[in-house]
PASEBA-1860 file (N, C-alpha, C; in nm, 3 decimals):
! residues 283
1> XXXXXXXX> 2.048/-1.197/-0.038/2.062/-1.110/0.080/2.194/-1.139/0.148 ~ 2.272/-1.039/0.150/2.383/-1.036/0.257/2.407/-1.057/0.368 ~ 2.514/-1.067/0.432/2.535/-1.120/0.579/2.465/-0.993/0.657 ~ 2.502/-0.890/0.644/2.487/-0.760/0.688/2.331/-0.779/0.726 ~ 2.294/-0.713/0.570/2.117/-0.768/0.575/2.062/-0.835/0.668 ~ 2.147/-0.960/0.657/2.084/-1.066/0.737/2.059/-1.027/0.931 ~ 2.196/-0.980/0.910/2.169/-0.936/1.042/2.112/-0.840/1.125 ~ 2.084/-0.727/1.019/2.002/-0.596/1.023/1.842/-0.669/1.046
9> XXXXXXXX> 1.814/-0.765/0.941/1.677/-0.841/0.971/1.649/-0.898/1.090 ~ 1.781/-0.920/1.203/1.759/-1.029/1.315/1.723/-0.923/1.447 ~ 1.668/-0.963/1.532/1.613/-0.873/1.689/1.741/-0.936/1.745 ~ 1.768/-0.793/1.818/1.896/-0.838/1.935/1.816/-0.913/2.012 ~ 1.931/-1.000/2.091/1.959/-1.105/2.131/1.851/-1.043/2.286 ~ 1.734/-1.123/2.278/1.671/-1.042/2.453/1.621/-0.948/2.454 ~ 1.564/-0.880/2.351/1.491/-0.741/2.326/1.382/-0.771/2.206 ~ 1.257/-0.740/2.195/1.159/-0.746/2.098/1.055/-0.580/2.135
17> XXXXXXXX> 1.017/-0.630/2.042/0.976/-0.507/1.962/0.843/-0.516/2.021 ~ 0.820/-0.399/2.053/0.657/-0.403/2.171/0.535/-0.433/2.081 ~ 0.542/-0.375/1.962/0.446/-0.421/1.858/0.396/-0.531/1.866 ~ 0.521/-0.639/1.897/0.506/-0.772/1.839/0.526/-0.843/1.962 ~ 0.462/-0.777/2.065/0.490/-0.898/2.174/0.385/-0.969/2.204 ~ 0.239/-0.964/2.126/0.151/-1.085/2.091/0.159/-1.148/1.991 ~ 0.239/-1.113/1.872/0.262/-1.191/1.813/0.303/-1.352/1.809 ~ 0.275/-1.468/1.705/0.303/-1.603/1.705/0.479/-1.586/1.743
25> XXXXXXXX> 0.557/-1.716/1.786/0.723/-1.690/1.801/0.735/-1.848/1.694 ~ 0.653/-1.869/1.638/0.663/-1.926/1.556/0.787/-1.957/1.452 ~ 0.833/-2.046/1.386/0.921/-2.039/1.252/0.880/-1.972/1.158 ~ 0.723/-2.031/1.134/0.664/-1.972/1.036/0.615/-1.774/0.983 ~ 0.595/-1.805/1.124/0.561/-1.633/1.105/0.679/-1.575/1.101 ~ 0.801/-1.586/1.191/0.928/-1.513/1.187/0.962/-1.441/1.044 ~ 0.961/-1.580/0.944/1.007/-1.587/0.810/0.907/-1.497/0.748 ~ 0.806/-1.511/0.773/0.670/-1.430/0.698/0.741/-1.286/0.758
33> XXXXXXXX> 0.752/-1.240/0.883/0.786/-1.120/0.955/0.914/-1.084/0.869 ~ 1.034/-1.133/0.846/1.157/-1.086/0.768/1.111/-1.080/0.644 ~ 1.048/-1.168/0.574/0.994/-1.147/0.439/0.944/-1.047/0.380 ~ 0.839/-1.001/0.474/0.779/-0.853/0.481/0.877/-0.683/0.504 ~ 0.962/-0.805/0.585/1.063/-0.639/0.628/1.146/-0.675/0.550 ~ 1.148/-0.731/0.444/1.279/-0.743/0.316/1.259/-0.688/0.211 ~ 1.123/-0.726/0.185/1.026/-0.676/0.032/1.023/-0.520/0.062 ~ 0.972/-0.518/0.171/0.917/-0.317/0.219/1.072/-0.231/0.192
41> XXXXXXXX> 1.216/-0.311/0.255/1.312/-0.229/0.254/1.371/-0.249/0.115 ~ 1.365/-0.322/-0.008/1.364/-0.340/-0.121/1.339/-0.216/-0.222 ~ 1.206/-0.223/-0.209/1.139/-0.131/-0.240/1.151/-0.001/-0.219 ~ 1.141/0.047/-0.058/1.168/0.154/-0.010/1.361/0.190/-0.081 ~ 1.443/0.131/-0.102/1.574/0.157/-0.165/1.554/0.158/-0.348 ~ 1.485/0.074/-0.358/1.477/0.066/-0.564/1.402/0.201/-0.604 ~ 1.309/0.244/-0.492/1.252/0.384/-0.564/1.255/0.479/-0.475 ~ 1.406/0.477/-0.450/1.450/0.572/-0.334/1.364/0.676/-0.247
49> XXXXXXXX> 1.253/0.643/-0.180/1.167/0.633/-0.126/1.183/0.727/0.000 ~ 1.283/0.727/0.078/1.297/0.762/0.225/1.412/0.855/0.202 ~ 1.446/0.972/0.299/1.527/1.104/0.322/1.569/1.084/0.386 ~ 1.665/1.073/0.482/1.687/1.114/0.645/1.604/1.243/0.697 ~ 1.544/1.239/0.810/1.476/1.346/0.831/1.353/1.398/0.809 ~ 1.334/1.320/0.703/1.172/1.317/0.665/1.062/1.269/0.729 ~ 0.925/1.304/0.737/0.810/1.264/0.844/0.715/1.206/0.736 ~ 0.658/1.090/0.727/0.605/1.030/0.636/0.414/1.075/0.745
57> XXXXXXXX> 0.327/1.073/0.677/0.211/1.035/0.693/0.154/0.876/0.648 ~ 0.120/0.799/0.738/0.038/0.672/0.666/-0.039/0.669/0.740 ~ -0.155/0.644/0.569/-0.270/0.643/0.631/-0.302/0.532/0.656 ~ -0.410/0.497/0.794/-0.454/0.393/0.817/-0.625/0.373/0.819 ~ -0.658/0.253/0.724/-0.774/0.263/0.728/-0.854/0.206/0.815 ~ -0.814/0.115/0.856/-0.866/0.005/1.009/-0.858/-0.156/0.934 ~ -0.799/-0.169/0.759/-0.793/-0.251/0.708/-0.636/-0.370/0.712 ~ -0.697/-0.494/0.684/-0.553/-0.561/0.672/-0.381/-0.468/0.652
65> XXXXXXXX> -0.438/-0.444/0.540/-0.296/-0.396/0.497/-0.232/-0.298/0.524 ~ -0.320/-0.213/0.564/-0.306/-0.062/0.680/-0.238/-0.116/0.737 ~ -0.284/-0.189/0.840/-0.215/-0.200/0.951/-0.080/-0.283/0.950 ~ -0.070/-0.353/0.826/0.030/-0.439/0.821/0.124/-0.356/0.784 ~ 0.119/-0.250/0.680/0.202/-0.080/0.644/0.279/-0.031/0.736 ~ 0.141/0.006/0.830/0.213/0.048/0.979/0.338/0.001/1.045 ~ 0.295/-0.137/1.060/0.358/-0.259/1.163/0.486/-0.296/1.091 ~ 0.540/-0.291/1.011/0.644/-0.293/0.887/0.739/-0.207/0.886
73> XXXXXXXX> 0.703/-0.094/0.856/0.753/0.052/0.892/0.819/0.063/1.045 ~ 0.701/0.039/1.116/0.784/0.078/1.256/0.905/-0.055/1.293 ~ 0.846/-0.176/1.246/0.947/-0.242/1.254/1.086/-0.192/1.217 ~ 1.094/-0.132/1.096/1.182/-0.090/1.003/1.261/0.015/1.108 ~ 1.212/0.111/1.149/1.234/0.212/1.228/1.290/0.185/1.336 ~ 1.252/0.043/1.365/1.286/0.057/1.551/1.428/0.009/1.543 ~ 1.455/-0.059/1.423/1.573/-0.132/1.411/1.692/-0.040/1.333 ~ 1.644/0.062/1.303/1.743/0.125/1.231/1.790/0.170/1.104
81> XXXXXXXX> 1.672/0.103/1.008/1.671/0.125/0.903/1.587/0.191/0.821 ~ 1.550/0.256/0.849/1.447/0.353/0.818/1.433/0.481/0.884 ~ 1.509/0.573/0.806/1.528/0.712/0.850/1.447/0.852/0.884 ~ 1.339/0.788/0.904/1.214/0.897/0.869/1.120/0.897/1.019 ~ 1.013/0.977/1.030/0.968/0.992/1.156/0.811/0.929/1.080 ~ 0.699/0.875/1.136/0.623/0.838/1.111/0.516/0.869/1.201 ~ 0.389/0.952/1.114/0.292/0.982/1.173/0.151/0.886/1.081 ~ 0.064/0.778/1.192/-0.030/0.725/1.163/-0.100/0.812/1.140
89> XXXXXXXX> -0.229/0.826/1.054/-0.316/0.897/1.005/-0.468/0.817/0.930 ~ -0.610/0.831/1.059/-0.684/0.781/0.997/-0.815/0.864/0.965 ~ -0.851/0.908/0.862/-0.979/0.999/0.811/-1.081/0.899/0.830 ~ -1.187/0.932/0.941/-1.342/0.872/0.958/-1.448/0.965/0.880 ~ -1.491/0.899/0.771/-1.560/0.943/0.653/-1.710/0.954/0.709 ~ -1.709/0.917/0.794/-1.903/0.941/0.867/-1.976/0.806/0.822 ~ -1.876/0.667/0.773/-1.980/0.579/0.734/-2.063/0.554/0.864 ~ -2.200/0.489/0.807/-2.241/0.448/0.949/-2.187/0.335/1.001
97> XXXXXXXX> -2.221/0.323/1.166/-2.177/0.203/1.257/-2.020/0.217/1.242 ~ -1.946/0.298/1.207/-1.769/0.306/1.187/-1.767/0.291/1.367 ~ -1.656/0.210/1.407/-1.640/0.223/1.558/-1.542/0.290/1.557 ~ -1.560/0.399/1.626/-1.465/0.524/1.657/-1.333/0.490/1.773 ~ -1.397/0.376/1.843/-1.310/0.408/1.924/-1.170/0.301/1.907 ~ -1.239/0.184/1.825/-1.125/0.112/1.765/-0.980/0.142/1.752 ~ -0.910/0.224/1.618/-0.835/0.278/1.632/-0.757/0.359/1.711 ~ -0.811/0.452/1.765/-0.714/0.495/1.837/-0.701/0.451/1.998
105> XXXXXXXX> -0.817/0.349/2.020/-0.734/0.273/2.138/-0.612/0.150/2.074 ~ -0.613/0.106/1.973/-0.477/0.035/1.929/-0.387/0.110/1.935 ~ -0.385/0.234/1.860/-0.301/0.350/1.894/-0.167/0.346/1.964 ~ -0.290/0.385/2.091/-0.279/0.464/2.181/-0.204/0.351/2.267 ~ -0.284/0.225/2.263/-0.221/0.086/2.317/-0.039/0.094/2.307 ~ -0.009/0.123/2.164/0.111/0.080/2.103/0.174/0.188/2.127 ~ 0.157/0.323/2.202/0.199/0.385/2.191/0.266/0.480/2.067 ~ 0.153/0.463/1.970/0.219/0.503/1.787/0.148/0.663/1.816
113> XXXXXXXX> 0.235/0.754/1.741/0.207/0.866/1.716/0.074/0.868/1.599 ~ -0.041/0.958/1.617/-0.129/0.954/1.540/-0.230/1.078/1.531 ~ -0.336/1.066/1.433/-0.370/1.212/1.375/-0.571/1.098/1.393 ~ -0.639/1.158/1.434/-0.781/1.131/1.414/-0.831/1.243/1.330 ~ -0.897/1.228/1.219/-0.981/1.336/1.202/-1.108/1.272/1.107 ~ -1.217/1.356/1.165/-1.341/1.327/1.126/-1.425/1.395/0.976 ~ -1.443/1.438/0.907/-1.466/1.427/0.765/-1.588/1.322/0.734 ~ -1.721/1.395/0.675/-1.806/1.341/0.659/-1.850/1.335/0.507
121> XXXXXXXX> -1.763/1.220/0.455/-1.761/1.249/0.286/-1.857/1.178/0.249 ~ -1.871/1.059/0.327/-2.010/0.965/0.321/-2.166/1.048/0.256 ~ -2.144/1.156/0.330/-2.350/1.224/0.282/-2.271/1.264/0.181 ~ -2.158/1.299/0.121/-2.158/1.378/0.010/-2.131/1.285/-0.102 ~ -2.080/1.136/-0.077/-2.070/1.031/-0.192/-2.243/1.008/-0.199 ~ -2.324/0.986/-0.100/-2.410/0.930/-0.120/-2.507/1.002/-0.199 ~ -2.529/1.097/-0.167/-2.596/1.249/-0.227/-2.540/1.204/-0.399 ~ -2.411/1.198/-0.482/-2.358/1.232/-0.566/-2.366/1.085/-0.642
129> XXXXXXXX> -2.402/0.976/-0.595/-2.360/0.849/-0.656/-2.516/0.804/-0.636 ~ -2.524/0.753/-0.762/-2.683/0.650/-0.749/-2.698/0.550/-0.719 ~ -2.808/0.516/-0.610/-2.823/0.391/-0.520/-2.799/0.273/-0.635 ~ -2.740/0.220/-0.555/-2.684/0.108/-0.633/-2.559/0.092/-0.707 ~ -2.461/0.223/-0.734/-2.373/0.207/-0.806/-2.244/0.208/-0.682 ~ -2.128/0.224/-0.710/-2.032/0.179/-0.592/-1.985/0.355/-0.590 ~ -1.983/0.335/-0.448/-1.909/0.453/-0.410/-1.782/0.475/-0.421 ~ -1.678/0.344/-0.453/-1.529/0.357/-0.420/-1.474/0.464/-0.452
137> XXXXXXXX> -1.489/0.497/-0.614/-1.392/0.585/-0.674/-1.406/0.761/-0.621 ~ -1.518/0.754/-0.587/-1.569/0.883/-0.569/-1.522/0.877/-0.394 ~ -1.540/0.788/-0.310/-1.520/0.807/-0.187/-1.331/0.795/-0.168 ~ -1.244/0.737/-0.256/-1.116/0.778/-0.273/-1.019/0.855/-0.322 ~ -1.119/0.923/-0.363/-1.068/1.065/-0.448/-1.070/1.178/-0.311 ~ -1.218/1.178/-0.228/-1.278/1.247/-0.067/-1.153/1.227/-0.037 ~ -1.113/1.066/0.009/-1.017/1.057/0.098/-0.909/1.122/0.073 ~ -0.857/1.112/-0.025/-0.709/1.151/-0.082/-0.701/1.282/-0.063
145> XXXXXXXX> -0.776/1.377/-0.117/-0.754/1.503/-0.056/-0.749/1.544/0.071 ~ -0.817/1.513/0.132/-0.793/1.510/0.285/-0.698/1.493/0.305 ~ -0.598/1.355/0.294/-0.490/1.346/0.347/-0.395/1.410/0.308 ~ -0.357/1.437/0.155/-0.323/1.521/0.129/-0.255/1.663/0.214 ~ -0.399/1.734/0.220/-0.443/1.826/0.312/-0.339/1.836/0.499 ~ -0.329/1.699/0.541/-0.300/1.629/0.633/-0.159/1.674/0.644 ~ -0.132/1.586/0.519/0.003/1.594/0.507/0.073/1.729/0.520 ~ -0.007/1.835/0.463/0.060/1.978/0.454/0.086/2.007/0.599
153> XXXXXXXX> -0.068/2.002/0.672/-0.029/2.027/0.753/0.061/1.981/0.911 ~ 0.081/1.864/0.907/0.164/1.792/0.976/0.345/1.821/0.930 ~ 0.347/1.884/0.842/0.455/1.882/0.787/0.513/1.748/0.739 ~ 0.442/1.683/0.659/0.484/1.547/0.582/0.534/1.579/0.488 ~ 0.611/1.474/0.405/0.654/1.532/0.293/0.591/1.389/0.185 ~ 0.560/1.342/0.270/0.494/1.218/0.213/0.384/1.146/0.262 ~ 0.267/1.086/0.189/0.154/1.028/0.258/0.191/0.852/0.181 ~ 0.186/0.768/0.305/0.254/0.650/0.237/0.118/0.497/0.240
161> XXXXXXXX> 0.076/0.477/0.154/-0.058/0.373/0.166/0.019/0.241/0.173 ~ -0.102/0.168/0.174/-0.082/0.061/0.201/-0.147/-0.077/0.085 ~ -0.116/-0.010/-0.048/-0.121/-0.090/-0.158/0.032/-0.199/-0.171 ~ -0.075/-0.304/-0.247/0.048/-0.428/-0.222/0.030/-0.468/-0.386 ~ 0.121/-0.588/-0.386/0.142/-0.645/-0.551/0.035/-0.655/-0.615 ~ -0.080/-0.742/-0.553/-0.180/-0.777/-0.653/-0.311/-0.629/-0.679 ~ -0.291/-0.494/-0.567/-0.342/-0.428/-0.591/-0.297/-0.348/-0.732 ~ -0.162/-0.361/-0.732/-0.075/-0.321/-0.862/-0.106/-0.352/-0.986
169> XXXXXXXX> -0.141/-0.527/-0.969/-0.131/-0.615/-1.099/-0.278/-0.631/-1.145 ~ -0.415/-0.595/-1.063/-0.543/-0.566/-1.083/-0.548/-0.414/-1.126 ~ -0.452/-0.325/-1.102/-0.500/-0.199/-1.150/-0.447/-0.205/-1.311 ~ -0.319/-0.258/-1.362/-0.248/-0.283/-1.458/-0.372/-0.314/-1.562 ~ -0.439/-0.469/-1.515/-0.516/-0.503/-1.554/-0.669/-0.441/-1.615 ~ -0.697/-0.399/-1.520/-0.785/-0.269/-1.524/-0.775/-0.151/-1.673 ~ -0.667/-0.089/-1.622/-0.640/-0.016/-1.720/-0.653/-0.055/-1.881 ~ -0.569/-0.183/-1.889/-0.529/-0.244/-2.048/-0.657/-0.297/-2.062
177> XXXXXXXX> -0.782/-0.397/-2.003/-0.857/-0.394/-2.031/-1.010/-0.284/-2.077 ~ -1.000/-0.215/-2.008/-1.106/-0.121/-1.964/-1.073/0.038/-2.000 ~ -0.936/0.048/-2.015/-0.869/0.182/-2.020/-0.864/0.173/-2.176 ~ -0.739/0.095/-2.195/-0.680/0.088/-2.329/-0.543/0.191/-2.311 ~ -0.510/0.124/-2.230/-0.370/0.188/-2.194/-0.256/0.087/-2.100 ~ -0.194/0.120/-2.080/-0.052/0.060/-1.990/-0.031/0.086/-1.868 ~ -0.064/0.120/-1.761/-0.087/0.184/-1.661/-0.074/0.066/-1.514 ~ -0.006/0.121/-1.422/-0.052/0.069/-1.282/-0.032/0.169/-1.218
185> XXXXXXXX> 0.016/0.058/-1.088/-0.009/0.202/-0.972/0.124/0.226/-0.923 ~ 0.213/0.332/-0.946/0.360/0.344/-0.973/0.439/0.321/-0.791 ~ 0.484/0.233/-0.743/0.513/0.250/-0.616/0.565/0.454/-0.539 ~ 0.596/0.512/-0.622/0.633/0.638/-0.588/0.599/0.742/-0.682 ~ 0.508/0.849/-0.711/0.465/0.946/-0.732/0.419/1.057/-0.687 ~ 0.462/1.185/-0.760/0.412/1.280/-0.741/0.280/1.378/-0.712 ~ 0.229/1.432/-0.604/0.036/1.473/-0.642/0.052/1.571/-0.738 ~ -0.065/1.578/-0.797/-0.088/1.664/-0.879/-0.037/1.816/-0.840
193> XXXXXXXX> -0.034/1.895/-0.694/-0.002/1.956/-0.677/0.132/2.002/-0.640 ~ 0.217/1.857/-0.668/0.337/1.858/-0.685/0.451/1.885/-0.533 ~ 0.384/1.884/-0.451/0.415/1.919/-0.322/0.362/1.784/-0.181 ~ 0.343/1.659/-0.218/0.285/1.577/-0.134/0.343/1.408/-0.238 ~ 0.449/1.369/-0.241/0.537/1.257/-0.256/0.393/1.115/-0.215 ~ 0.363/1.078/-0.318/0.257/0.911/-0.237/0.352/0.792/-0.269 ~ 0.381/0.739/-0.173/0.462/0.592/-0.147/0.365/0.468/-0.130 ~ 0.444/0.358/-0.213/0.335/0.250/-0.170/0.469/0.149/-0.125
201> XXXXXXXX> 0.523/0.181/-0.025/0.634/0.059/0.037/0.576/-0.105/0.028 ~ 0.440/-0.145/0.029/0.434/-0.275/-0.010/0.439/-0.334/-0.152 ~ 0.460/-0.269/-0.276/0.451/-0.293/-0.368/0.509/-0.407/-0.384 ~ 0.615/-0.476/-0.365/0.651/-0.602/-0.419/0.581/-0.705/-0.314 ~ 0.525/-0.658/-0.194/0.467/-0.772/-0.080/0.345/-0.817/-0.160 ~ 0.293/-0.948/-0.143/0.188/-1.014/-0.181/0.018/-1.032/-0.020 ~ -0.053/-0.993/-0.145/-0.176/-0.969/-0.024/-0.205/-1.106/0.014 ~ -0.130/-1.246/-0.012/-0.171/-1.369/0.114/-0.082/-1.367/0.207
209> XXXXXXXX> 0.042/-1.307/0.160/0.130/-1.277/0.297/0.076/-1.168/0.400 ~ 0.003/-1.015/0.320/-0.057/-0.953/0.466/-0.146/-1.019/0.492 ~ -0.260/-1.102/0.479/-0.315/-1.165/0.543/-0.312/-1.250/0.641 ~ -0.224/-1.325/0.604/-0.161/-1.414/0.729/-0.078/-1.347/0.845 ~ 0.000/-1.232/0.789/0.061/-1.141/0.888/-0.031/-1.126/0.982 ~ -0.149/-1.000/0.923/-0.281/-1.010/0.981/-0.331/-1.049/1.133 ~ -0.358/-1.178/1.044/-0.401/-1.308/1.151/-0.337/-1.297/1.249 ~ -0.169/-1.279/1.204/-0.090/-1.351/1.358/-0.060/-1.254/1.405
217> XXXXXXXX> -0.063/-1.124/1.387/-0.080/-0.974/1.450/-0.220/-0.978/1.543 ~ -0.320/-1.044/1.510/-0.403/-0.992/1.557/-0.490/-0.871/1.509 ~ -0.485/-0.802/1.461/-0.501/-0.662/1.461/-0.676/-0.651/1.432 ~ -0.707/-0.522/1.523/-0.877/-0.518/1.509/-0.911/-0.452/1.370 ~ -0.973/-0.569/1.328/-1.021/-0.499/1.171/-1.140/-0.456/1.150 ~ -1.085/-0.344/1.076/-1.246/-0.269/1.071/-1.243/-0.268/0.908 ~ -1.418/-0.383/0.915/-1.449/-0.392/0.752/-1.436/-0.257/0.668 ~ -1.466/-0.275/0.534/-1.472/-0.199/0.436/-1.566/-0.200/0.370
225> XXXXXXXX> -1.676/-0.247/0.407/-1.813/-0.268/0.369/-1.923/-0.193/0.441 ~ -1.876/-0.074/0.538/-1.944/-0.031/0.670/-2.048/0.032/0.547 ~ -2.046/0.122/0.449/-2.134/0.199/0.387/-2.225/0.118/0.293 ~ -2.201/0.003/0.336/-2.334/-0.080/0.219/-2.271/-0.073/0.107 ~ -2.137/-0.031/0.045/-2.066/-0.061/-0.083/-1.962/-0.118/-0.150 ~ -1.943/-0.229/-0.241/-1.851/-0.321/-0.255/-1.766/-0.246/-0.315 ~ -1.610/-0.290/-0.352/-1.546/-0.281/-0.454/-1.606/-0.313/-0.624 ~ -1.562/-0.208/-0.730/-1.616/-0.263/-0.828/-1.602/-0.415/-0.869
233> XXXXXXXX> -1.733/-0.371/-0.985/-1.695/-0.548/-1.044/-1.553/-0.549/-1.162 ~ -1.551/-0.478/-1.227/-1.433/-0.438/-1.296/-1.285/-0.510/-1.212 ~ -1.256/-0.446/-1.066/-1.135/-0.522/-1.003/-1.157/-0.632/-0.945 ~ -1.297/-0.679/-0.928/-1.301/-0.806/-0.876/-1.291/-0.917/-0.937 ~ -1.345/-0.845/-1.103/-1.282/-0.958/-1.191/-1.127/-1.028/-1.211 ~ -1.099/-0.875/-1.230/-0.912/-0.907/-1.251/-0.884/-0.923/-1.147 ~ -0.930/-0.945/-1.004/-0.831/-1.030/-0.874/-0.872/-1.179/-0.908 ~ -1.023/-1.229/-0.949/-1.024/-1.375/-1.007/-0.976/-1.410/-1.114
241> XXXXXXXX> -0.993/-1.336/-1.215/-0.827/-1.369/-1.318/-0.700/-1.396/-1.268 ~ -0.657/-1.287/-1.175/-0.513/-1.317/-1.174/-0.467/-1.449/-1.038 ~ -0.590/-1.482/-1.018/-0.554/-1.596/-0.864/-0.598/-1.726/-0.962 ~ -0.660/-1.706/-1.095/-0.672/-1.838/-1.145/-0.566/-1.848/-1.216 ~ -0.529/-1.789/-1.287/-0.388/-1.768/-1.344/-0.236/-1.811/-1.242 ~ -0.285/-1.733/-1.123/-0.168/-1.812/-1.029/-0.234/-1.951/-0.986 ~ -0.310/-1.972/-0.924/-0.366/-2.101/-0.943/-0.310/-2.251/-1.018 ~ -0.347/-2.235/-1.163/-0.267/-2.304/-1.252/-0.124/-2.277/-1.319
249> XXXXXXXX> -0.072/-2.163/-1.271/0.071/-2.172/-1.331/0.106/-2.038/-1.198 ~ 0.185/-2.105/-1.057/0.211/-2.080/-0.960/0.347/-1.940/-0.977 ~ 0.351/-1.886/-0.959/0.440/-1.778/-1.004/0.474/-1.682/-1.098 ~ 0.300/-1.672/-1.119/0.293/-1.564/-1.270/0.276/-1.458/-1.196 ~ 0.240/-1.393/-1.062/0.216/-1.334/-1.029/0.322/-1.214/-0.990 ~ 0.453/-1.301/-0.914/0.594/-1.225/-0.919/0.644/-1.210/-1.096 ~ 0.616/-1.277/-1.176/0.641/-1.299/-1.312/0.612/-1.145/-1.388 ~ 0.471/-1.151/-1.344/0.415/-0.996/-1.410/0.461/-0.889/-1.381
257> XXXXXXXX> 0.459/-0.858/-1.201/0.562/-0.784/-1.174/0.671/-0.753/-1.178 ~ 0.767/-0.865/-1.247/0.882/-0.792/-1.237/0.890/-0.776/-1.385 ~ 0.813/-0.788/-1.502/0.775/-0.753/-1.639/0.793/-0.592/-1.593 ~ 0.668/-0.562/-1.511/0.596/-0.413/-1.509/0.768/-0.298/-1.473 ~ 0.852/-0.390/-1.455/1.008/-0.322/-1.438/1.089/-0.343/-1.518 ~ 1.040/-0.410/-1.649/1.123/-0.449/-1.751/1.108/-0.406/-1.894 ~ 1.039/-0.263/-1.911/0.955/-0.256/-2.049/1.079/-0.228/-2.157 ~ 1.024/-0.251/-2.237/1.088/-0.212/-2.362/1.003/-0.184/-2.482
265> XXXXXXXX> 1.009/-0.032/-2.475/0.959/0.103/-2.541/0.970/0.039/-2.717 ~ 1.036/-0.039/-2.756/1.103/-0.046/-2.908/1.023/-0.189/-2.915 ~ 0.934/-0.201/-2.832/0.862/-0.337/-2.850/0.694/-0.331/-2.862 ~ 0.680/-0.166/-2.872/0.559/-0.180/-2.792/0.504/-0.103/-2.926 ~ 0.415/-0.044/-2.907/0.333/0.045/-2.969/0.316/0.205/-2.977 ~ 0.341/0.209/-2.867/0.366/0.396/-2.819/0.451/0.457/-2.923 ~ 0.431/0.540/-2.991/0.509/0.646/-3.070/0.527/0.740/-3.021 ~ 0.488/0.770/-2.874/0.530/0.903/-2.823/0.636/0.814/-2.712
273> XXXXXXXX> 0.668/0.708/-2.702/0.808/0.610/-2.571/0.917/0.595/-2.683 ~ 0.853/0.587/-2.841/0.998/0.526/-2.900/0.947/0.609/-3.078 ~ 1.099/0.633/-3.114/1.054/0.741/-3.217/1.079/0.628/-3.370 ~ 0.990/0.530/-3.391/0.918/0.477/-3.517/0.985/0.522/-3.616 ~ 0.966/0.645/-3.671/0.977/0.656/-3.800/1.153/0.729/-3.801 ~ 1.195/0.752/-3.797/1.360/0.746/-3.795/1.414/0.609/-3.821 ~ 1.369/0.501/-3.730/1.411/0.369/-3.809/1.443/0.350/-3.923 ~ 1.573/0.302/-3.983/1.587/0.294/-4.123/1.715/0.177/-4.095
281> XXX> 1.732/0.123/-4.217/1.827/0.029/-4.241/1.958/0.071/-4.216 ~ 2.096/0.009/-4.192/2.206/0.059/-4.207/2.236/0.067/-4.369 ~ 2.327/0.161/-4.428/2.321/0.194/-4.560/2.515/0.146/-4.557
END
């Protein structure tokens, strides 16, 4: 990181950022705080991510990393580096006991621009999924269109989540095991309808760093368990794979990731990435 950088990362001298005026003033967190706003602006530049002028949608779920998305971003923004207008956005799915009023008194607290809308996808996962099996996939597919939807109409040009490394390196996982394919979750893609840009600006951040962010944010968390349904067992495996794996050999985790940016098509198997049979000797 450059001098420049460096100093783009630093708060003028006597001014802080209203976000963060409960925050720890800690050493520790500072570094965790630049760390986060280094990885996010990384990212946001390697997959040229941001327009001038552009209005991003992020959605917020009432979870860790939501909010750590948020808090990142506007950091990013307040300081100058981040060219885009940002509208929070949280879809209440009708689980039961959801506290409504949570969110948008943080909001509203922080003074963040934001979108409430209510959507009752809950009776329609539950209706469609058999007791006992997990609602996730079916209740994130609900969500996604919605926001989607959101996005059109807010005039977004982008809906930006709040997936991080190891959500990346469990979906990877996922796939090659269970799929039989190569697959993660691409920090920047297109929707299917080709008109709604999805960003994942934490992709290179690691989920023990939002956690601890988290913590020293404060921030009111609203579980993910409100509907009586876990995450599959499928990703819960590959998050205990890949923490035993970091566990005993400490840095496989940035290791993999920066693989997932390093492929080479002439190594692999795919005959539709690299054309096989043309290969021939020099004569």
């Amino acid at each position: 990181m450059g001098i420049h950088e460096q100093d783009a990362l630093s708060e003028p001298e006597g001014i802080s950022f209203p976000l963060y005026r409960d925050a720890p003033s800690s050493v520790e967190f500072n570094k965790l705080r630049k760390r986060l706003l280094r990885l996010t602006r990384q990212a946001i530049e390697d997959y040229a991510m941001a327009k001038p002028g552009e209005r991003w949608l992020v959605a917020l779920s009432g979870g860790k990393d939501s909010y750590g998305l948020l808090a990142v971003l506007l950091d990013l923004k307040w300081r100058g580096l981040l060219p885009v207008d940002l509208l929070a956005c949280n879809l209440d799915q009708g689980q039961p006991n959801f506290p409504k009023n949570v969110l948008p008194d943080y909001l509203n607290a922080n003074g963040i621009a934001h979108r409430i809308e209510y959507r009752d996808t809950y009776s329609v996962v539950t209706d469609k999924i058999a007791e006992g099996n997990t609602y996730c996939s079916l209740c994130s597919r609900l969500r996604r269109g919605h926001l989607y939807r959101i996005a059109r109409e807010e005039g977004c040009s982008s809906l930006v989540l709040g997936h991080h490394r190891e959500d990346i390196l469990e979906t990877f996982f996922m796939n090659m095991f269970h799929g039989g394919r190569l697959a993660a979750m691409p920090p920047k893609l297109m929707n299917d309808d080709g008109d709604v840009m999805v960003l994942r600006p934490l992709a290179l951040c690691a989920e023990a760093d939002m956690a601890k962010f988290a913590d020293g944010m404060k921030f009111p968390i609203i579980p993910c368990d409100l509907c009586g349904s876990q995450e599959g067992l499928q990703r819960n495996a590959m998050k205990a794979m890949l923490d035993d794996i970091e566990k005993r050999m400490p840095g496989r985790k940035d290791t993999m990731l920066r693989a997932l940016a390093n492929t080479r098509p002439s190594h692999l198997l795919d005959r539709k990435l690299f054309d096989f049979a043309s290969l021939s000797p020099a004569q």
